[in-house]
MDAnalysis code that builds the backbone (N, CA, C; Angstrom):
import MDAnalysis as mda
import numpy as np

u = mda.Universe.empty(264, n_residues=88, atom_resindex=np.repeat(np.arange(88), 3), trajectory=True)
u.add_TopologyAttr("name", ["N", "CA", "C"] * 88)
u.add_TopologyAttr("resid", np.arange(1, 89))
u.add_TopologyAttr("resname", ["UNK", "UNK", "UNK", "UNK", "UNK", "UNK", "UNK", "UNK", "UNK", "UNK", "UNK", "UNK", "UNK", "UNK", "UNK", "UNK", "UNK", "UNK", "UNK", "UNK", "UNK", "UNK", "UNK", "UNK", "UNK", "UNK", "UNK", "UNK", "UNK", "UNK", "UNK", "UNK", "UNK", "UNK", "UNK", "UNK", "UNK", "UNK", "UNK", "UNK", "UNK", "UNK", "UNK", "UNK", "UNK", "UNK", "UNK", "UNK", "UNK", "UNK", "UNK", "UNK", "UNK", "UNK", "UNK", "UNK", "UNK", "UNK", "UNK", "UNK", "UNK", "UNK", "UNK", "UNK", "UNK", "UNK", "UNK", "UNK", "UNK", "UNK", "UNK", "UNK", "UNK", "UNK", "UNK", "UNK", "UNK", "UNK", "UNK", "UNK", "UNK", "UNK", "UNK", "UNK", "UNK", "UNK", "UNK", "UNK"])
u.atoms.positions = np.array([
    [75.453, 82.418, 58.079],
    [76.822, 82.777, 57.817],
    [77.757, 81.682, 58.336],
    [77.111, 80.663, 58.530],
    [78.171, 78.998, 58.841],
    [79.019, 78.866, 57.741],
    [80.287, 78.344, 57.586],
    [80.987, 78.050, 57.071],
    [82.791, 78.393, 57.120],
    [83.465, 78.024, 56.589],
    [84.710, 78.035, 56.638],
    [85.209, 78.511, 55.693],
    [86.476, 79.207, 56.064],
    [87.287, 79.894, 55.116],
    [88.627, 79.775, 55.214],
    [89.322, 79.337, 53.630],
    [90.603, 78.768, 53.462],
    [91.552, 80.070, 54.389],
    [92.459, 79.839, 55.429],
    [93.488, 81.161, 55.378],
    [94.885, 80.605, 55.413],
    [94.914, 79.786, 54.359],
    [96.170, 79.181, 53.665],
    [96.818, 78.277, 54.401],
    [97.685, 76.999, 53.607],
    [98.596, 76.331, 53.991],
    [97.620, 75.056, 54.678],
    [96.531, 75.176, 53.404],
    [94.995, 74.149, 54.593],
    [94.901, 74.516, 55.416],
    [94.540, 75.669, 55.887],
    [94.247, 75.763, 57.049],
    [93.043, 76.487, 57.109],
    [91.925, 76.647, 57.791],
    [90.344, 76.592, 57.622],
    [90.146, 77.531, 59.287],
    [89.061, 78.748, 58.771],
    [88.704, 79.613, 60.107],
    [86.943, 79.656, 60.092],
    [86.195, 79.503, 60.934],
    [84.895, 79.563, 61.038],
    [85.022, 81.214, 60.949],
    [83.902, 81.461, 59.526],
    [83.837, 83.095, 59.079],
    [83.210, 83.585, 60.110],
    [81.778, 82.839, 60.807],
    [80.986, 83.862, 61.533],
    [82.178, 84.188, 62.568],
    [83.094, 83.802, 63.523],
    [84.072, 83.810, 64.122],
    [84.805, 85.029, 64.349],
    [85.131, 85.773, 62.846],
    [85.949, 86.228, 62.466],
    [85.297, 87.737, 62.279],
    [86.022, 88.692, 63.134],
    [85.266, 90.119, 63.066],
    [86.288, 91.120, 62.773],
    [87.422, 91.000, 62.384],
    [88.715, 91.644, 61.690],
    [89.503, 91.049, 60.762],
    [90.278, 91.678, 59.600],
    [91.639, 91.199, 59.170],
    [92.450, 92.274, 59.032],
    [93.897, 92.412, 59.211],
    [94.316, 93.264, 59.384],
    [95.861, 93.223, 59.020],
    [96.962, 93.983, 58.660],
    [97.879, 94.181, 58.447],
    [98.980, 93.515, 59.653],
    [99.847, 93.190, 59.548],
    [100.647, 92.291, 60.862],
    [101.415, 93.839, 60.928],
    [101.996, 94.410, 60.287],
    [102.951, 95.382, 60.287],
    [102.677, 96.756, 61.057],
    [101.475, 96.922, 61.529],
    [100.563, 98.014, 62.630],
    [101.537, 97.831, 63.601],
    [101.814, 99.029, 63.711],
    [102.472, 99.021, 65.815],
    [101.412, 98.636, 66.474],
    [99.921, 99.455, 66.637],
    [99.126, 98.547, 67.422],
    [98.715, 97.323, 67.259],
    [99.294, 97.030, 66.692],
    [98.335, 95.017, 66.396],
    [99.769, 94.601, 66.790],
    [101.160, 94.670, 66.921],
    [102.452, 94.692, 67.529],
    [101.959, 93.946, 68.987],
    [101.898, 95.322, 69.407],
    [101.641, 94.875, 71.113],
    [100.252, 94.695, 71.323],
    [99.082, 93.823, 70.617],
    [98.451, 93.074, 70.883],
    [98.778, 91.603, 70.402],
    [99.476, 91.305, 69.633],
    [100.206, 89.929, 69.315],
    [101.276, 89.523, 70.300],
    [102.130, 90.288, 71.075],
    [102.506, 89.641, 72.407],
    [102.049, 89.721, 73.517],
    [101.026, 90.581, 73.496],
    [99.752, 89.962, 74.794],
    [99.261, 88.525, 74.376],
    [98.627, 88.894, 73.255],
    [98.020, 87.585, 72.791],
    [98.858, 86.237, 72.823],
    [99.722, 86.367, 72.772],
    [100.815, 85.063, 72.526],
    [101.100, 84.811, 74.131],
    [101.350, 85.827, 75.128],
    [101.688, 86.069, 76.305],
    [100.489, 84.868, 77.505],
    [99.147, 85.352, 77.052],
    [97.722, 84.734, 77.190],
    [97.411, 83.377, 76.612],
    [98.286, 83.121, 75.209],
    [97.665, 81.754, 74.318],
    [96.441, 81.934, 73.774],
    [96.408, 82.899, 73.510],
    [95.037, 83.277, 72.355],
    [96.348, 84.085, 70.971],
    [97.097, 83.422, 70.393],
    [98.049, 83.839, 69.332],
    [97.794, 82.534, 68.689],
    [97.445, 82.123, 67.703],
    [97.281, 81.177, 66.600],
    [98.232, 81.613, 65.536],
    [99.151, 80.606, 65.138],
    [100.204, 80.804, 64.117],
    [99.498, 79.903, 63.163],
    [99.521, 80.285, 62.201],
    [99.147, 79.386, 61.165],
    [99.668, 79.812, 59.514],
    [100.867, 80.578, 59.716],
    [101.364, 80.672, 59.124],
    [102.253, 79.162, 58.186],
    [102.791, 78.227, 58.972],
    [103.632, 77.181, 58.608],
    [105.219, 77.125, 58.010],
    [105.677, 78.350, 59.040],
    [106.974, 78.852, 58.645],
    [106.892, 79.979, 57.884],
    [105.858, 80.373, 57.286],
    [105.908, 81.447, 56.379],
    [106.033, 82.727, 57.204],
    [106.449, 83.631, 56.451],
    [106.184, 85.031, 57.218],
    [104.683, 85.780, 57.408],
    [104.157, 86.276, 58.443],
    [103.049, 86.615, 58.602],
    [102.686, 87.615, 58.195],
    [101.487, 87.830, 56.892],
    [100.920, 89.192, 56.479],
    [99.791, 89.539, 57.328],
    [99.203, 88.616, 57.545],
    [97.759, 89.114, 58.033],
    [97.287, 88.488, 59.424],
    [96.831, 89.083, 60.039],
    [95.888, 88.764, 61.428],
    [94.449, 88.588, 61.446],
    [94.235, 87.824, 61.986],
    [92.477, 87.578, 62.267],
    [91.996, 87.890, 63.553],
    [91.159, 88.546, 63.594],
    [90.420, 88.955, 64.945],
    [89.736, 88.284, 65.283],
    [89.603, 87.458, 65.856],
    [87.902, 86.923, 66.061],
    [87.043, 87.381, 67.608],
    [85.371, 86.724, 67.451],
    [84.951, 87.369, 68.491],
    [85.656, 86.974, 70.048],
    [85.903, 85.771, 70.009],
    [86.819, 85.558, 71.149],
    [87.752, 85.853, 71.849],
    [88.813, 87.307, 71.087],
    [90.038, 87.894, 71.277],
    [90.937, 86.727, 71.530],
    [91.210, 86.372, 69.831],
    [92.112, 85.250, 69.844],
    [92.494, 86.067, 68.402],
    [93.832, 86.061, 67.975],
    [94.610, 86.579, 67.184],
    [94.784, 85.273, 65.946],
    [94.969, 85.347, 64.890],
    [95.305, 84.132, 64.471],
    [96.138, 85.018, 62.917],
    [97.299, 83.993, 62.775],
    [97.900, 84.919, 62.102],
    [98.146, 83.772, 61.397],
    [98.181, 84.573, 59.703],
    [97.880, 84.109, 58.291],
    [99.069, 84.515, 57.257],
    [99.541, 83.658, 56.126],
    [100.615, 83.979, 55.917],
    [100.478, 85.226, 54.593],
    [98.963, 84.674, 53.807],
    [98.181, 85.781, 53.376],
    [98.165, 87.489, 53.467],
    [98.051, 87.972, 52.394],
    [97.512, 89.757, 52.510],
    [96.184, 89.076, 52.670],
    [95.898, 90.819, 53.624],
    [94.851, 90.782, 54.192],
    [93.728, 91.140, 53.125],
    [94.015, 91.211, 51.880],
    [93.083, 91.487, 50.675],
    [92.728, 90.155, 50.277],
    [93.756, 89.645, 50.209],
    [93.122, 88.334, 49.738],
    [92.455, 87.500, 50.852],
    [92.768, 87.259, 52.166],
    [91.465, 87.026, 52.880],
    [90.260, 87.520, 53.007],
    [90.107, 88.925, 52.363],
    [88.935, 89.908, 52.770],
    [88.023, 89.197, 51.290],
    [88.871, 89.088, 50.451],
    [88.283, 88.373, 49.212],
    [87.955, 86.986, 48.924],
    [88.577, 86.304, 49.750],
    [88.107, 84.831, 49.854],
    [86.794, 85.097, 51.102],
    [87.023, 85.887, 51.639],
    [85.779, 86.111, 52.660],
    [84.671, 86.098, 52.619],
    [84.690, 87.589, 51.371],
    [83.647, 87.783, 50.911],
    [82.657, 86.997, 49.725],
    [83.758, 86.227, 49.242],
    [83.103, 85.487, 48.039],
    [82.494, 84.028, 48.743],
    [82.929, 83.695, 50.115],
    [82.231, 82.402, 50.527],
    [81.096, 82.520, 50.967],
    [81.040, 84.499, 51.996],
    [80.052, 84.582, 52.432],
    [78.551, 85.572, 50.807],
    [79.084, 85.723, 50.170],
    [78.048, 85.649, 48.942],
    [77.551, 84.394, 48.391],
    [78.600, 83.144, 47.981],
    [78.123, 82.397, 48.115],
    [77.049, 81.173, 49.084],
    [77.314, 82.066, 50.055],
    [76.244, 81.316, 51.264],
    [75.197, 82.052, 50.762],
    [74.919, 83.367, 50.457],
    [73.888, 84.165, 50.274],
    [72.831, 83.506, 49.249],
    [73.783, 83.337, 48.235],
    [73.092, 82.698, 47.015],
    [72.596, 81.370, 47.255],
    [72.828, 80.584, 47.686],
    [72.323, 78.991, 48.122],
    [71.848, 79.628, 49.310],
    [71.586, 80.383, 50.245],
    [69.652, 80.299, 50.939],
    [68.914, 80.993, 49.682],
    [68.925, 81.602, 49.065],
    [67.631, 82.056, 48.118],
    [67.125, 81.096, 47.485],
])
């Protein structure tokens, strides 16, 4: 499950990494984005844009995407099928 995944604006997340995506607009994901930012585990990678989506990863590092979280779940899934298909 090595590989990378676009989460816009060029910007590239190691999938195995990544164990959530999620809505920015949650009250609870709220006050875990100013802990997280509070700590320096908040990744903007938006590029001025407004933020749709959050990334969880295993590290409890937040990384926020300017993306719906559908369309990361779908670029997700189609890189990690395509990994599937090239080991067979």
């Amino acid at each position: 499950m090595d590989g990378l995944v676009d989460v816009g604006s060029a910007n590239f997340v190691l999938i195995a990494r990544v164990i959530a995506i999620t809505d920015v607009k949650l009250a609870c994901l709220q006050a875990q984005m100013a802990e997280a930012r509070l700590k320096g585990q908040l990744l903007d990678l938006t590029c001025g844009r407004p933020a749709r989506s959050a990334l969880v990863t295993d590290g409890n590092c937040l990384i926020l995407s300017s993306l719906r979280p559908k369309t990361l779940a779908a670029r997700l899934e189609q890189r990690m099928l395509s990994q599937v298909v090239l080991e067979l």
